[in-house]
N, CA, C and O atoms as a GROMACS GRO file, in nm:
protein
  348
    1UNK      N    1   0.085  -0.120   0.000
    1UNK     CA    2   0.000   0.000   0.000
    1UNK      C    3   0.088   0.125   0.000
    1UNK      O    4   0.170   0.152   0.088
    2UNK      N    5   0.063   0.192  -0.102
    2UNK     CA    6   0.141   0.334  -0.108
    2UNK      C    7   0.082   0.445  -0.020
    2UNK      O    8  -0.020   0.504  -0.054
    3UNK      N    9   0.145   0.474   0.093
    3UNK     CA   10   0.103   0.645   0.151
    3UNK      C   11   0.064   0.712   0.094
    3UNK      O   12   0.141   0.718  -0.002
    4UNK      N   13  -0.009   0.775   0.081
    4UNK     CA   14  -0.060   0.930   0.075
    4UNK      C   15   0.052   1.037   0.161
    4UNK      O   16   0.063   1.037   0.284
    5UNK      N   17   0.139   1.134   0.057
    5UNK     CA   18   0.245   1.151   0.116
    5UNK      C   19   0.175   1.300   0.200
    5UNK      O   20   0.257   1.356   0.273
    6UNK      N   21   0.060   1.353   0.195
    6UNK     CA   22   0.025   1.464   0.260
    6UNK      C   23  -0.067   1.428   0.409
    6UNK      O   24  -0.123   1.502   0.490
    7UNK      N   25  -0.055   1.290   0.402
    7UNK     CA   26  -0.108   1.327   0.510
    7UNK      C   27  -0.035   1.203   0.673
    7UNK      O   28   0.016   1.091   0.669
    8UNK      N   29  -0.058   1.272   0.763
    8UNK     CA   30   0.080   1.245   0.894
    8UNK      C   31   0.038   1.102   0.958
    8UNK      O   32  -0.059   1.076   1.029
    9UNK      N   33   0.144   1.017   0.909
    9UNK     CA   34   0.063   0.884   1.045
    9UNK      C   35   0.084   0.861   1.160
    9UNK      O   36   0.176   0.910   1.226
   10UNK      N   37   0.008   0.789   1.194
   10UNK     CA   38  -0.046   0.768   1.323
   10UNK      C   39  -0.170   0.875   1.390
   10UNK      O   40  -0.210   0.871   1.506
   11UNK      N   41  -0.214   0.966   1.288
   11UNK     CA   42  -0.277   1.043   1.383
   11UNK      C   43  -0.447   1.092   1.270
   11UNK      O   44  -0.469   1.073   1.150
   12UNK      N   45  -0.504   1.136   1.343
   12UNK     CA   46  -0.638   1.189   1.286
   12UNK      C   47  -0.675   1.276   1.335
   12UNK      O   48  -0.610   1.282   1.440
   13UNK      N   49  -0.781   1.402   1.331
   13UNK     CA   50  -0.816   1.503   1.351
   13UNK      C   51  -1.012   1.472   1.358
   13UNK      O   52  -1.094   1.453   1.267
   14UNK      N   53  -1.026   1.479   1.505
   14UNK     CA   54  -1.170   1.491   1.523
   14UNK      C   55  -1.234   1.599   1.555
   14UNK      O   56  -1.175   1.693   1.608
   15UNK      N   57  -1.391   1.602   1.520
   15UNK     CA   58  -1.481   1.747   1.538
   15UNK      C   59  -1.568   1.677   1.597
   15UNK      O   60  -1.592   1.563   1.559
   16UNK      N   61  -1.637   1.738   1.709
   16UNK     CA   62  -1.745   1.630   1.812
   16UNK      C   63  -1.813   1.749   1.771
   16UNK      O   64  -1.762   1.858   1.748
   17UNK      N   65  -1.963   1.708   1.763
   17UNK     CA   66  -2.098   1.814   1.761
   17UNK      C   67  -2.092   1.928   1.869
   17UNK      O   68  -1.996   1.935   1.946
   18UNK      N   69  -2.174   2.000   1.872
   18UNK     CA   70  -2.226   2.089   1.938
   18UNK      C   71  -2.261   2.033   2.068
   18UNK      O   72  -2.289   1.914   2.054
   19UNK      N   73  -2.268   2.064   2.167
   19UNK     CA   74  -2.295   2.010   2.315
   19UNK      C   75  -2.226   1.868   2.381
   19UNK      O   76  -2.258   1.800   2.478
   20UNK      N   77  -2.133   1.859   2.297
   20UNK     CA   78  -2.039   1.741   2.341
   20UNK      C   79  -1.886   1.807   2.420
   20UNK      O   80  -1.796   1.857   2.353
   21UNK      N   81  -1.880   1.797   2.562
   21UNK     CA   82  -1.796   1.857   2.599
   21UNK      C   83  -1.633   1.793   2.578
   21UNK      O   84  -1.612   1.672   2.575
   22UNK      N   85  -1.538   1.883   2.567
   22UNK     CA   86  -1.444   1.837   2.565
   22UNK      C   87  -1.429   1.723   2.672
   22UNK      O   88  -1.374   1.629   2.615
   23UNK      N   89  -1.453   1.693   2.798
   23UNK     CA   90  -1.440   1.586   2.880
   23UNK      C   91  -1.483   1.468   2.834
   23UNK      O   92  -1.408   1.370   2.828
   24UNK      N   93  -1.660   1.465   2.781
   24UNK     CA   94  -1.683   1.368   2.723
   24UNK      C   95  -1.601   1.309   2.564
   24UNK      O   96  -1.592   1.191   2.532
   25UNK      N   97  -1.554   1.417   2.491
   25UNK     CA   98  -1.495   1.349   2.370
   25UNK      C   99  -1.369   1.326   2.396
   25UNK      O  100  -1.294   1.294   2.303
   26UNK      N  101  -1.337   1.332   2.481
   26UNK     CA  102  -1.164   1.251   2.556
   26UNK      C  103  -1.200   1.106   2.584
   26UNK      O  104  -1.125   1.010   2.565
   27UNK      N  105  -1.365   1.100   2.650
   27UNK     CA  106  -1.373   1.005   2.711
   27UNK      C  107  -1.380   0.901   2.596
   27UNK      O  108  -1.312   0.799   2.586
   28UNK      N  109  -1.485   0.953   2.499
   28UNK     CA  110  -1.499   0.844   2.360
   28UNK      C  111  -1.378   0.820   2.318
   28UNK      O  112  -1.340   0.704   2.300
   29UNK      N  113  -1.294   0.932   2.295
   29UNK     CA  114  -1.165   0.873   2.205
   29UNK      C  115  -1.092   0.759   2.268
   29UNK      O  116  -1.062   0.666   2.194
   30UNK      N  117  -1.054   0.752   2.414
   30UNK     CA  118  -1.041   0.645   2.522
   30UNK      C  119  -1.092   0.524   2.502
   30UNK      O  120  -1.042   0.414   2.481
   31UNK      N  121  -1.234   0.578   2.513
   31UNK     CA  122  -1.322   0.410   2.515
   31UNK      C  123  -1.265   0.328   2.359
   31UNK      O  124  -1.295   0.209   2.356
   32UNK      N  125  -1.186   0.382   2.229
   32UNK     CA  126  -1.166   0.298   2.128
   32UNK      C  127  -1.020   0.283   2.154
   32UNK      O  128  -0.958   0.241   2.056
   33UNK      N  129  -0.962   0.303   2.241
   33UNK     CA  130  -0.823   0.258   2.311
   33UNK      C  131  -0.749   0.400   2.248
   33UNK      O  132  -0.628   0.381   2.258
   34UNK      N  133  -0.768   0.494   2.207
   34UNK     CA  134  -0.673   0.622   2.140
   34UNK      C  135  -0.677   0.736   2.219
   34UNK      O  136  -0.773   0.762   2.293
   35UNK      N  137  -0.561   0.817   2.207
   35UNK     CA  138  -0.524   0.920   2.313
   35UNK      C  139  -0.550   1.066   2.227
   35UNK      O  140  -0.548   1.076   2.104
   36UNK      N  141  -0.573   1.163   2.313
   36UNK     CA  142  -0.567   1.298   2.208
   36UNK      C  143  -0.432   1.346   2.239
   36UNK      O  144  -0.391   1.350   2.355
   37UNK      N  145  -0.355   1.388   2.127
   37UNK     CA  146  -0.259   1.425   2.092
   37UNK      C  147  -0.221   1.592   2.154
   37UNK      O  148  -0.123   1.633   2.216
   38UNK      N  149  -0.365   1.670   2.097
   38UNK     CA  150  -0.349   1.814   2.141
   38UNK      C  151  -0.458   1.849   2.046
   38UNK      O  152  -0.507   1.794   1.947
   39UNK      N  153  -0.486   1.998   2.135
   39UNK     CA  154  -0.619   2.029   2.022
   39UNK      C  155  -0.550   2.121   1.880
   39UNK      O  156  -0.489   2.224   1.850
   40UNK      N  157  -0.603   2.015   1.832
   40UNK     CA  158  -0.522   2.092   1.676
   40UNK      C  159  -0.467   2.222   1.646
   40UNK      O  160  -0.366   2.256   1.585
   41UNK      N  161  -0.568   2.295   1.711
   41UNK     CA  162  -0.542   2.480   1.695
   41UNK      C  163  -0.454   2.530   1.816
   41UNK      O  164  -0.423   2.648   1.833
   42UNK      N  165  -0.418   2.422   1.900
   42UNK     CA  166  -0.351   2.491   2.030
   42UNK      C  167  -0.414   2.578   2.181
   42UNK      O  168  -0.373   2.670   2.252
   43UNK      N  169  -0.558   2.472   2.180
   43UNK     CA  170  -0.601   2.497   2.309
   43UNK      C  171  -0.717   2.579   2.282
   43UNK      O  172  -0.781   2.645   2.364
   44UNK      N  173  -0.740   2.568   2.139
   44UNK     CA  174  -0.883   2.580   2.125
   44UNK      C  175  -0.914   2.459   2.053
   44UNK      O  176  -0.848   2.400   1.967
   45UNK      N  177  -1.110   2.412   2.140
   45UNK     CA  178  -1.149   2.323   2.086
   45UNK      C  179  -1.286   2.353   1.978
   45UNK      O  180  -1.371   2.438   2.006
   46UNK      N  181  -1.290   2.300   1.899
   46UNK     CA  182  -1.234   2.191   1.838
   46UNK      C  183  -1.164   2.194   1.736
   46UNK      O  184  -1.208   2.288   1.669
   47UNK      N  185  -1.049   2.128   1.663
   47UNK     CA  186  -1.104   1.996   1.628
   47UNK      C  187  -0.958   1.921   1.733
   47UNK      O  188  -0.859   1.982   1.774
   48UNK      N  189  -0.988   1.790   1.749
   48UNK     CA  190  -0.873   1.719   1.830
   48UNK      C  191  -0.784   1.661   1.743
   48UNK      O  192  -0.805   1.636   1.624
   49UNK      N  193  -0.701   1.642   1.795
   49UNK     CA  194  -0.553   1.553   1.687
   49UNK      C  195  -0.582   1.434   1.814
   49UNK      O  196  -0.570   1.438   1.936
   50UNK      N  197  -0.626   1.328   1.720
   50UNK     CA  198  -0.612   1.166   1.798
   50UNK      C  199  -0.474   1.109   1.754
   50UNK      O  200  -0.423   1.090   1.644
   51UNK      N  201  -0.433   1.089   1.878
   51UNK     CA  202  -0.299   0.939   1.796
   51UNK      C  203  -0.315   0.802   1.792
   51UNK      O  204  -0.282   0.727   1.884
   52UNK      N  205  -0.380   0.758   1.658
   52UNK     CA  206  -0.402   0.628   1.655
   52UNK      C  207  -0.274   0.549   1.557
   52UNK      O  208  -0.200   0.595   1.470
   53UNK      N  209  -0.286   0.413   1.617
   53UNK     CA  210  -0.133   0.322   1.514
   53UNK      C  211  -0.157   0.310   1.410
   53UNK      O  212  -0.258   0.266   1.354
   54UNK      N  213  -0.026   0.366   1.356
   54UNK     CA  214   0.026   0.357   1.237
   54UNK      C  215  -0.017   0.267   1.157
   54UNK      O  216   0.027   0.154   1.181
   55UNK      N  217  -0.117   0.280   1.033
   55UNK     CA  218  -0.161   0.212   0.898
   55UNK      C  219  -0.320   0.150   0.955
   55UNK      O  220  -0.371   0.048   0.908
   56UNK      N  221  -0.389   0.239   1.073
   56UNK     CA  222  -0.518   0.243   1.081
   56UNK      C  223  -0.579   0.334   1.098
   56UNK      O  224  -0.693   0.328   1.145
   57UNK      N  225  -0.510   0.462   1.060
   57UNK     CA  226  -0.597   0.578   1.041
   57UNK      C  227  -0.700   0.593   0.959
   57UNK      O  228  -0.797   0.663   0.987
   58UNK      N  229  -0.687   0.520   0.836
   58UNK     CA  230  -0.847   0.537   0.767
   58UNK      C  231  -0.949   0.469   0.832
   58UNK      O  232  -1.064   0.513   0.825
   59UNK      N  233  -0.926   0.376   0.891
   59UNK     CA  234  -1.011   0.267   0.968
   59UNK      C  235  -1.059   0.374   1.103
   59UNK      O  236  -1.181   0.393   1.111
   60UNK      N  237  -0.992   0.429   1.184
   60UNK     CA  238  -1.033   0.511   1.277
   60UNK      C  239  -1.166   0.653   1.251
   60UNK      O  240  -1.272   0.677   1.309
   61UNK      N  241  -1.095   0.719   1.137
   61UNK     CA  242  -1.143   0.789   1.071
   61UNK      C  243  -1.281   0.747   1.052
   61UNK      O  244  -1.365   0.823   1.099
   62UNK      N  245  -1.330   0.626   0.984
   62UNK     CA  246  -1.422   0.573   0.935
   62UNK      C  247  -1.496   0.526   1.115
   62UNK      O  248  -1.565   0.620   1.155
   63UNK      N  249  -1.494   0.452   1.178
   63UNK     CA  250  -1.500   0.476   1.307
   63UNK      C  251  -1.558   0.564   1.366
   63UNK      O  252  -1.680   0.553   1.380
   64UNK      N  253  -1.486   0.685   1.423
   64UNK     CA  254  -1.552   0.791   1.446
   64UNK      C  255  -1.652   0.867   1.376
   64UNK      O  256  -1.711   0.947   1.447
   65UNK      N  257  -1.692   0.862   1.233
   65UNK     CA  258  -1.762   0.921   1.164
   65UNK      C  259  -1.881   0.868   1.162
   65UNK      O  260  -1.981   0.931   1.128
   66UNK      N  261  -1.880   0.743   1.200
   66UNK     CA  262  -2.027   0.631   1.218
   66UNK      C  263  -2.068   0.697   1.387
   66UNK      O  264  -2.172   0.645   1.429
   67UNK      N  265  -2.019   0.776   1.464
   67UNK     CA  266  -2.083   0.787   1.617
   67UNK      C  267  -2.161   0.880   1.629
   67UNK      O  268  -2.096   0.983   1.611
   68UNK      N  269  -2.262   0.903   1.649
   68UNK     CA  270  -2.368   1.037   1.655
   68UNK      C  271  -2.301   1.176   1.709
   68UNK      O  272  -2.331   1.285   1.661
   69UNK      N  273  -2.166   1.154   1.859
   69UNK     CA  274  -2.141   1.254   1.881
   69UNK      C  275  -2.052   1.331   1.799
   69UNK      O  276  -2.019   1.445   1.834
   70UNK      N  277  -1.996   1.262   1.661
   70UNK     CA  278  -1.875   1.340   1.589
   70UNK      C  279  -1.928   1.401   1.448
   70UNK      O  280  -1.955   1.323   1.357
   71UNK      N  281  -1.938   1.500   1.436
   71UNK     CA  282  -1.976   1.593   1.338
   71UNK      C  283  -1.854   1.585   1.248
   71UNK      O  284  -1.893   1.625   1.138
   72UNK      N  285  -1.721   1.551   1.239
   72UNK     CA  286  -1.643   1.511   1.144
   72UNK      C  287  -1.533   1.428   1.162
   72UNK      O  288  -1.539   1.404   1.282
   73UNK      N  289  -1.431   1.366   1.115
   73UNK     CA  290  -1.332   1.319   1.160
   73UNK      C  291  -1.243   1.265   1.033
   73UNK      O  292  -1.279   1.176   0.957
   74UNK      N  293  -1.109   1.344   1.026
   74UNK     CA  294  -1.025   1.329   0.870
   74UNK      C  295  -0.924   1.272   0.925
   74UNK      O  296  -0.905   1.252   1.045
   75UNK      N  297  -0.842   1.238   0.812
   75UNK     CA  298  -0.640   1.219   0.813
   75UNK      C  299  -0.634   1.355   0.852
   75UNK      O  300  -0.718   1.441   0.828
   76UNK      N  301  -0.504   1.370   0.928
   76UNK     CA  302  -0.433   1.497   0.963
   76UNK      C  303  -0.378   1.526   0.834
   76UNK      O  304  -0.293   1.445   0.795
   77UNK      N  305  -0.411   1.640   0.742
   77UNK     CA  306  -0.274   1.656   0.647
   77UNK      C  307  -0.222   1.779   0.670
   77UNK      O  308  -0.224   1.888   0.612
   78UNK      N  309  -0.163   1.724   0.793
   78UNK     CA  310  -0.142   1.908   0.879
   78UNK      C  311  -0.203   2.024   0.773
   78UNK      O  312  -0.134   2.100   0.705
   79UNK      N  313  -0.291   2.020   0.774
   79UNK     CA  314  -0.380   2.137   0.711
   79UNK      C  315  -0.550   2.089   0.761
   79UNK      O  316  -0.640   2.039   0.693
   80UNK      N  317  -0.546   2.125   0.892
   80UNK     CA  318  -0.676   2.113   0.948
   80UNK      C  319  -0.794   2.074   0.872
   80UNK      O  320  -0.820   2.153   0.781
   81UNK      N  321  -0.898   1.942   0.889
   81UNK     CA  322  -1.000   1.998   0.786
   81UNK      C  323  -1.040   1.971   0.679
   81UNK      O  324  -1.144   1.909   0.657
   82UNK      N  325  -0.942   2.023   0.577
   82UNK     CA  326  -0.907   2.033   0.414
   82UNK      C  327  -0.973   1.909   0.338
   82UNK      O  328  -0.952   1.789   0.359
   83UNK      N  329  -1.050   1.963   0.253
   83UNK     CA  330  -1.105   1.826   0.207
   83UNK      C  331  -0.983   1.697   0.122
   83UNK      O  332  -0.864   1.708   0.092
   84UNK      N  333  -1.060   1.607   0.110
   84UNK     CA  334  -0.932   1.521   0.061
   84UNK      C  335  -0.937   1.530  -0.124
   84UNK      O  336  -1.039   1.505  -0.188
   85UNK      N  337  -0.831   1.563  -0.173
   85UNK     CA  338  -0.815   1.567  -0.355
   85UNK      C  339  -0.873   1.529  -0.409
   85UNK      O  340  -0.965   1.492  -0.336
   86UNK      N  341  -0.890   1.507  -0.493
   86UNK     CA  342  -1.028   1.462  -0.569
   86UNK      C  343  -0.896   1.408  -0.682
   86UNK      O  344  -0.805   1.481  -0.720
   87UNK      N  345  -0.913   1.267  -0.718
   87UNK     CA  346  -0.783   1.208  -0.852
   87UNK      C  347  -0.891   1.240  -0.972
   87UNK      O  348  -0.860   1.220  -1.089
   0.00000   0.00000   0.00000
């Protein structure tokens, strides 16, 4: 499997909905065994940088996006967000 060279592994970038407190979306990211890294913007939330292992970030990604409380969840391509290229 060839990388995608823009975007960082081991890690993903989550957006939890509206009324989901930062305490509770620490707690979800936990309950799938993954740690938050830092909040992407530097202590404003949201979106979170998760660190999940290396060569299951799309799988995580996909994961979090199936849970009612996450309003988004991408690859980090250190560019917050950013939609993914279109080939």
């Amino acid at each position: 499997m060839t990388r995608d060279p823009e975007y960082l592994p081991g890690r993903i970038l989550v957006i939890f909905r509206d009324g989901v407190s930062y305490r509770q979306a620490v707690a979800i990211i936990e309950q799938y065994g993954y740690t938050v890294i830092h909040d992407a913007y530097g202590g404003y939330y949201p979106p979170l940088c998760v660190a999940v292992p290396e060569g299951q970030e799309e799988q995580a990604v996909e994961t979090f996006c199936h849970l009612p409380e996450v309003e988004r969840a991408c690859l980090d391509r250190n560019a917050p967000m950013r939609p993914k290229k279109q080939k």
